[in-house]
Wavefront OBJ file of the C-alpha trace (Angstrom):
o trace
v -47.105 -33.832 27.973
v -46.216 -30.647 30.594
v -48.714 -28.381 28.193
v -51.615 -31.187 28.753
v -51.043 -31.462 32.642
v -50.971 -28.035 32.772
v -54.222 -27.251 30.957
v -55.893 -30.688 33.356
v -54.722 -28.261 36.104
v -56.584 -25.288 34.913
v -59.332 -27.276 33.723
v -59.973 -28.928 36.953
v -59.506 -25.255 38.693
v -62.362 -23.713 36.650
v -64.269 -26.450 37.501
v -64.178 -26.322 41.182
v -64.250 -22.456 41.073
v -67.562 -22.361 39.410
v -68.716 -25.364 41.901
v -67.910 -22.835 44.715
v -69.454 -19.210 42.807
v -72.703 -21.177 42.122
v -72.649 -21.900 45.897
v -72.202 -17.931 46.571
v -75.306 -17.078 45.350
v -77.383 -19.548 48.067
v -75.206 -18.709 50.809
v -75.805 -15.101 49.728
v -79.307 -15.113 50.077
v -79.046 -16.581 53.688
v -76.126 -14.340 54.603
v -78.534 -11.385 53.263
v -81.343 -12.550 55.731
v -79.116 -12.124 58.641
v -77.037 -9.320 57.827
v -77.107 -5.836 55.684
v -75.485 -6.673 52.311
v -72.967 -4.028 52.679
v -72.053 -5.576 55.833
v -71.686 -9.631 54.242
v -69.864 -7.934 51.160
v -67.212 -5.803 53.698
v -67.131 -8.750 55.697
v -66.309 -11.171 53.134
v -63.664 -8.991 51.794
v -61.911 -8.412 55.023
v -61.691 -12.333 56.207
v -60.110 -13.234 52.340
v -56.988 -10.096 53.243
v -56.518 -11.317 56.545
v -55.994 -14.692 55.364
v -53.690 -13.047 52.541
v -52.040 -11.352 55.101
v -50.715 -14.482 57.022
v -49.133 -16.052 53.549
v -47.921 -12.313 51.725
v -44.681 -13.212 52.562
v -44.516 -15.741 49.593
v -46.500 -13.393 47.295
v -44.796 -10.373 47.970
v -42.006 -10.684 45.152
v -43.366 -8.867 41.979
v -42.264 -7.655 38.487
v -44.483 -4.220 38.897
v -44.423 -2.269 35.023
v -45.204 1.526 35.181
v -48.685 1.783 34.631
v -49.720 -1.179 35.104
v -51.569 -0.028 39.054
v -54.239 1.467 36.481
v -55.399 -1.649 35.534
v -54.766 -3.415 38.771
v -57.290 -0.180 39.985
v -59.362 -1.327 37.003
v -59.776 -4.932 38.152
v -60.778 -4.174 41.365
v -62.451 -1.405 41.141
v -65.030 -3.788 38.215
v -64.505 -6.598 40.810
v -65.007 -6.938 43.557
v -65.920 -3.205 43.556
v -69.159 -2.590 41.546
v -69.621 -6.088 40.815
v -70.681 -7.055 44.579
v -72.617 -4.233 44.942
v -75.014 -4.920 42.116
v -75.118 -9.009 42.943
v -75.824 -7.617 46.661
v -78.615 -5.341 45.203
v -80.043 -7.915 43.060
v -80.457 -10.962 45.381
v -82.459 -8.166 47.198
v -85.084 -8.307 44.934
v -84.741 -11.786 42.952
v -84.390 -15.441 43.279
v -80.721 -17.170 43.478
v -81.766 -19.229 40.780
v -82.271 -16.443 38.232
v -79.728 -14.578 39.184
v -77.807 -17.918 38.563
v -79.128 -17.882 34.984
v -78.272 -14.144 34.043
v -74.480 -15.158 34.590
v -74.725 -17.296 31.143
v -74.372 -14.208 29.695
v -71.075 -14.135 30.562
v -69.040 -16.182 28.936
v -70.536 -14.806 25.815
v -69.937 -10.807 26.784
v -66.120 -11.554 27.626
v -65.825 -12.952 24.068
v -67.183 -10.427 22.422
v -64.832 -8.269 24.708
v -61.719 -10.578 24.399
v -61.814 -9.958 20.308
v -62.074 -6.438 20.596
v -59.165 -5.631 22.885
v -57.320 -8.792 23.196
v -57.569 -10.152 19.389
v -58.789 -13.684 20.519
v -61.127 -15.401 18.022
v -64.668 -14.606 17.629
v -66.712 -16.732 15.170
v -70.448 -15.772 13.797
v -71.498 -18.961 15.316
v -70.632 -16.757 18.804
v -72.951 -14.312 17.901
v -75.633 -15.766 16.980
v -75.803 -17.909 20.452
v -75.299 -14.257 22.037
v -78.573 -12.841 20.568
v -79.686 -16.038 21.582
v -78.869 -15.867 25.543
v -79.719 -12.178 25.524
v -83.476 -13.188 24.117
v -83.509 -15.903 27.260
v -82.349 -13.480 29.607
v -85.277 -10.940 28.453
v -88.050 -13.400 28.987
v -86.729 -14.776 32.107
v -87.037 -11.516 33.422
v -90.124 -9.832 31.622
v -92.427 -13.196 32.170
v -90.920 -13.594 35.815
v -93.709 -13.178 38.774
v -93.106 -11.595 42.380
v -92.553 -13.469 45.056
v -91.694 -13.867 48.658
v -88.071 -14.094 47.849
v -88.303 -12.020 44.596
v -89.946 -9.185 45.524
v -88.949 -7.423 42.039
v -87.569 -9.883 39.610
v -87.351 -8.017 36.259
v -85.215 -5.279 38.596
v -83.128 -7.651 40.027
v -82.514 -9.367 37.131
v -81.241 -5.819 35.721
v -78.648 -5.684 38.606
v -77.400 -8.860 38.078
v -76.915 -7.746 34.596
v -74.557 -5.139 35.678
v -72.795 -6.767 37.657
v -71.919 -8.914 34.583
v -70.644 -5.744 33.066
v -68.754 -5.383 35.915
v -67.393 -9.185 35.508
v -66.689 -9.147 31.724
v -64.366 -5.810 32.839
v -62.319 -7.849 35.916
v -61.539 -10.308 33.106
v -60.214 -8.832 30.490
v -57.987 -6.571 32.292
v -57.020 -9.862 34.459
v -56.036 -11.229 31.065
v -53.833 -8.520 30.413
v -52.023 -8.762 33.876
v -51.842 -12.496 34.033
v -48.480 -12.775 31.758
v -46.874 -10.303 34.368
v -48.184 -11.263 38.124
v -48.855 -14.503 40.148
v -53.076 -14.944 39.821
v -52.813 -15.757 44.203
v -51.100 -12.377 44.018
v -54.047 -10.714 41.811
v -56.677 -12.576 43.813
v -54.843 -10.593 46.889
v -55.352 -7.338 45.075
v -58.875 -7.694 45.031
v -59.615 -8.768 48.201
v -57.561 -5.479 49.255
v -59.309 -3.410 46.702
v -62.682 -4.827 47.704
v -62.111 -4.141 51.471
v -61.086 -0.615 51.200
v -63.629 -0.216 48.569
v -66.834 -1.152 50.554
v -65.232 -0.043 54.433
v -67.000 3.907 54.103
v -69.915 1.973 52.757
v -70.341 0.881 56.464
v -71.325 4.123 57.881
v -73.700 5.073 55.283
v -77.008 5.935 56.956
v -78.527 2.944 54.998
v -76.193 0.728 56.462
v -77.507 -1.344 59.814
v -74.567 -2.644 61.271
v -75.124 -5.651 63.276
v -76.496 -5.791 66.792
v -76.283 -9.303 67.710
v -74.459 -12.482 67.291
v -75.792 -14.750 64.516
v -73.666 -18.332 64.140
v -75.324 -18.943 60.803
v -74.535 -14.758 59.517
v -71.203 -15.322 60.853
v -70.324 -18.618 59.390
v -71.728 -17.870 56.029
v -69.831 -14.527 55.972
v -66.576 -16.798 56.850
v -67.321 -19.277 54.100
v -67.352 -16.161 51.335
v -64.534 -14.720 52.380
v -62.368 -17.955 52.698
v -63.789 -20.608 50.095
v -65.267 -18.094 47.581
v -63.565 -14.996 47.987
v -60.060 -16.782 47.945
v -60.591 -20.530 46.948
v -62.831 -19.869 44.192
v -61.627 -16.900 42.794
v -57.588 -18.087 43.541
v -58.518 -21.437 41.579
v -60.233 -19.381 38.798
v -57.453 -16.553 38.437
v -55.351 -19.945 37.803
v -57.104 -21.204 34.622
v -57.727 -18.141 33.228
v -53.960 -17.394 33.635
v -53.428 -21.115 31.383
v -55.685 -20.958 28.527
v -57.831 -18.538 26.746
v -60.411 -15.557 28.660
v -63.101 -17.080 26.144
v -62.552 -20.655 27.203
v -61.929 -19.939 30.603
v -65.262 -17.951 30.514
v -67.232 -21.016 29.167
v -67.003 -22.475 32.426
v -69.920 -19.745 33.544
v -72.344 -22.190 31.722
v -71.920 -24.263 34.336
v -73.075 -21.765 37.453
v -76.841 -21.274 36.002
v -77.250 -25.312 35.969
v -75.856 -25.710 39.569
v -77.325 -22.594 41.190
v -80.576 -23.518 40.151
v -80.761 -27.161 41.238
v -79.211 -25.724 44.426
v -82.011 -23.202 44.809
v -84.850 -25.680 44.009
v -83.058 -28.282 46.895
v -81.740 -25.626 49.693
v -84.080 -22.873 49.265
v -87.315 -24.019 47.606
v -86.952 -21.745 45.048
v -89.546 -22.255 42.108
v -89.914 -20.518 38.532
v -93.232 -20.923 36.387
v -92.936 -23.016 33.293
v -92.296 -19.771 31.018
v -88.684 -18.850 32.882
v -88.162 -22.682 32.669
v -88.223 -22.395 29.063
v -86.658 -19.140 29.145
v -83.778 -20.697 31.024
v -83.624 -23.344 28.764
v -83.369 -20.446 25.794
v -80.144 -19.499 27.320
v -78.589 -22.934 27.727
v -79.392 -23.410 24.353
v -77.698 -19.657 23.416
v -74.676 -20.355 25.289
v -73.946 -24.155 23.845
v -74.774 -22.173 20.243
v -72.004 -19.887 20.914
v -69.212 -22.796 21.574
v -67.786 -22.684 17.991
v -64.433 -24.720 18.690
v -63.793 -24.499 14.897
v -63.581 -20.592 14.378
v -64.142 -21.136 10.290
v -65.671 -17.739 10.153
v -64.324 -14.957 12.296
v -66.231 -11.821 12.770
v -63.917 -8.567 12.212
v -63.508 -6.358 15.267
v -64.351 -3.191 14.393
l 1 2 3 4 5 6 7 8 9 10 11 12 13 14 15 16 17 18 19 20 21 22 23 24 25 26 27 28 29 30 31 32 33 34 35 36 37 38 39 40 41 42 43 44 45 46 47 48 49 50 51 52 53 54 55 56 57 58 59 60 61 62 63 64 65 66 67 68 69 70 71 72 73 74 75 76 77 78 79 80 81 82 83 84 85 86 87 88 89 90 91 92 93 94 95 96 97 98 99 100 101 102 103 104 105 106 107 108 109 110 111 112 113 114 115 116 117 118 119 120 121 122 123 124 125 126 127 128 129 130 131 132 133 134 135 136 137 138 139 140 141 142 143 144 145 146 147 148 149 150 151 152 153 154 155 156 157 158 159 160 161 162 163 164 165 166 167 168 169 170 171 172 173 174 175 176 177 178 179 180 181 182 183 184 185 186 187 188 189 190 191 192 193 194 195 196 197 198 199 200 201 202 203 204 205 206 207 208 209 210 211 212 213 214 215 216 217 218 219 220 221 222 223 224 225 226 227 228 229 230 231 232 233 234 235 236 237 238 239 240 241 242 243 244 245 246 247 248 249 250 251 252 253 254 255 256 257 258 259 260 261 262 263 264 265 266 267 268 269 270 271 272 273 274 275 276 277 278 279 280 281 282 283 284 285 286 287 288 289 290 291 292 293 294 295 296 297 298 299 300 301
């Protein structure tokens, strides 16, 4: 009865997590109007550690194993590190709702990656949905048209790829830390990491620091670093630290679904009837890949 509350807990956690993510990428897009992405990305980062550092009192007490700051490094360094930078990059030159979509190729890359390294099951069934998503992915991009808010789909599209990578890599080592640390106390460790990570980033000659007060910058910079940055990625460290990365991971599905209704309603955001279908390639990749009954496992190599 304890094991089944617990795993409604995590359940309901991954749930609103993704709720919030999804929102990330529309708030993103207006954040990126107002301000230089490297400036929304810092800022975001440094609201979520000064919030940590009001409650590190209660997180402070650790079981820290030798070696283990190389994979805390690790984690960061994959996300929010390089993972921001590429989402920044890509919502530069495509629309929220297909970056939304890439992200279904998620769930299936950190199950491919949880077999390999952390011996959770992987059936053919997983596969197949995985060449599946990957074909969506392709056509969404290759059929997908220039806009005025995707100046450069098929590159953006690429970015958002990588920062996938980037994702996959911030789960599995999370996975590895989660039977040792508190996930508030990981989420903490990233918000760190990611502040220190993009701070030089600031002065580079690219960067345009702000000049001006903007309410709506300002707010949506405070809602990424406090419901997204902390809330979302708090309540998602939580599941993932109950049940497997794979099913923890499946949750993604649900970010493409939401980000592009939100898109269509908040931003206007349309895609032709080919990266409609496309999209609907991946959906149909990613339910293919939810095998619950693991009859056939592909061996890792």
């Amino acid at each position: 009865m304890v094991i089944a509350e617990g795993k409604s807990r995590a359940l309901l956690a991954l749930g609103a997590a993704v709720l919030l993510w999804a929102s990330s990428f529309i708030v993103l897009k207006i954040a990126f109007q107002r301000f230089d992405p490297m400036v929304v990305i810092f800022g975001r980062m440094f609201v979520a550690s000064v919030c940590f550092l009001l409650v590190f009192r209660s997180l402070r007490r650790i079981d820290y194993h030798p070696g283990d700051w190389k994979l805390l490094a690790f984690m960061g360094i994959c996300e929010p590190g390089f993972y921001f930078i590429f989402e920044a990059m890509a919502l530069t030159y495509t629309d929220a709702s297909q970056a939304g979509m890439i992200c279904a190729l998620l769930p299936l890359m950190v199950a491919v990656a949880a077999r390999l390294t952390l011996n959770e099951p992987l059936t053919r069934r997983t596969v197949t949905g995985f060449g599946l998503a990957i074909a969506g992915a392709v056509v969404l991009s290759s059929v997908a048209e220039a806009t005025e808010t995707a100046s450069n789909p098929v590159f953006g599209n690429f970015l958002e790829f990588m920062a996938m990578v980037c994702a996959c890599g911030y789960m599995i080592a999370f996975k590895k830390l989660s039977p040792r640390y508190n996930p508030w106390f990981l989420t903490m460790i990233q918000a760190f990491t990611g502040s220190l990570f993009y701070f030089p980033l600031l002065f580079l000659p690219s960067t345009q620091l702000p000049s001006s007060f903007d309410p709506v910058g300002v707010t949506s910079v405070l809602y990424l670093g406090v419901f997204v940055t902390i809330g979302a990625y708090g309540m998602y460290n939580y599941g993932m630290s109950k049940i497997p990365a794979g099913q923890a991971s499946s949750f993604i599905n649900l970010i493409p679904v939401i980000t592009l209704v939100m898109g269509l309603v908040l931003l206007g955001e349309r895609l032709n009837w080919m990266q409609y279908a496309a999209s609907g390639l991946v959906i149909v990749g990613v339910y293919v890949s939810q095998d619950t009954k693991a009859k056939k496992p592909v061996p890792a190599t």
